[in-house]
Steps between C-alpha positions, in 0.01 A plus 500: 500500500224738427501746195245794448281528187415865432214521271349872424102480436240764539338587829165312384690216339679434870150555688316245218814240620504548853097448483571132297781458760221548812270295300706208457630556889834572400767777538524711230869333467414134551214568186721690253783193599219239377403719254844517364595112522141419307608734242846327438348185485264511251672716275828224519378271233298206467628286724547114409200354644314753310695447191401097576141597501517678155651196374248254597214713347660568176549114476153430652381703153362265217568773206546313185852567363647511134842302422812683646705468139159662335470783738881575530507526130210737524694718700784509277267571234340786668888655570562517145196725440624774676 
């Protein structure tokens, strides 16, 4: 089942769209469909293959490191100066 999208834009915006559409030899519909779907993709959150990637950088780093009880009770220390 199909469902209309009504989306209100200025004459030049719609001309500036339909041009892209031509461009990518595309109706205007099929583009602003693509459009629509790239938009909800990227904007969903990093997905987990890209979270994996993070990972294996941040443990690819070298950065020298203090001892975990020091720095936790650094922390704490700088809580009780507020």
């Amino acid at each position: 089942m199909s469902t209309r999208l009504q989306v209100v834009m200025s004459e030049e915006e719609l001309a500036s769209l339909r041009q892209a559409a031509t461009r990518a030899d595309l109706t205007l519909s099929e583009w602003a469909r693509r459009a629509l779907r790239r938009e909800r993709d990227s904007s969903s959150g990093p997905t987990p293959a890209s979270r994996l990637r993070a990972l294996d950088q941040a443990l690819a780093c070298d950065h020298p490191t203090g001892d975990i009880d020091k720095m936790l009770a650094d922390i704490e220390r700088g809580r009780d100066l507020r």
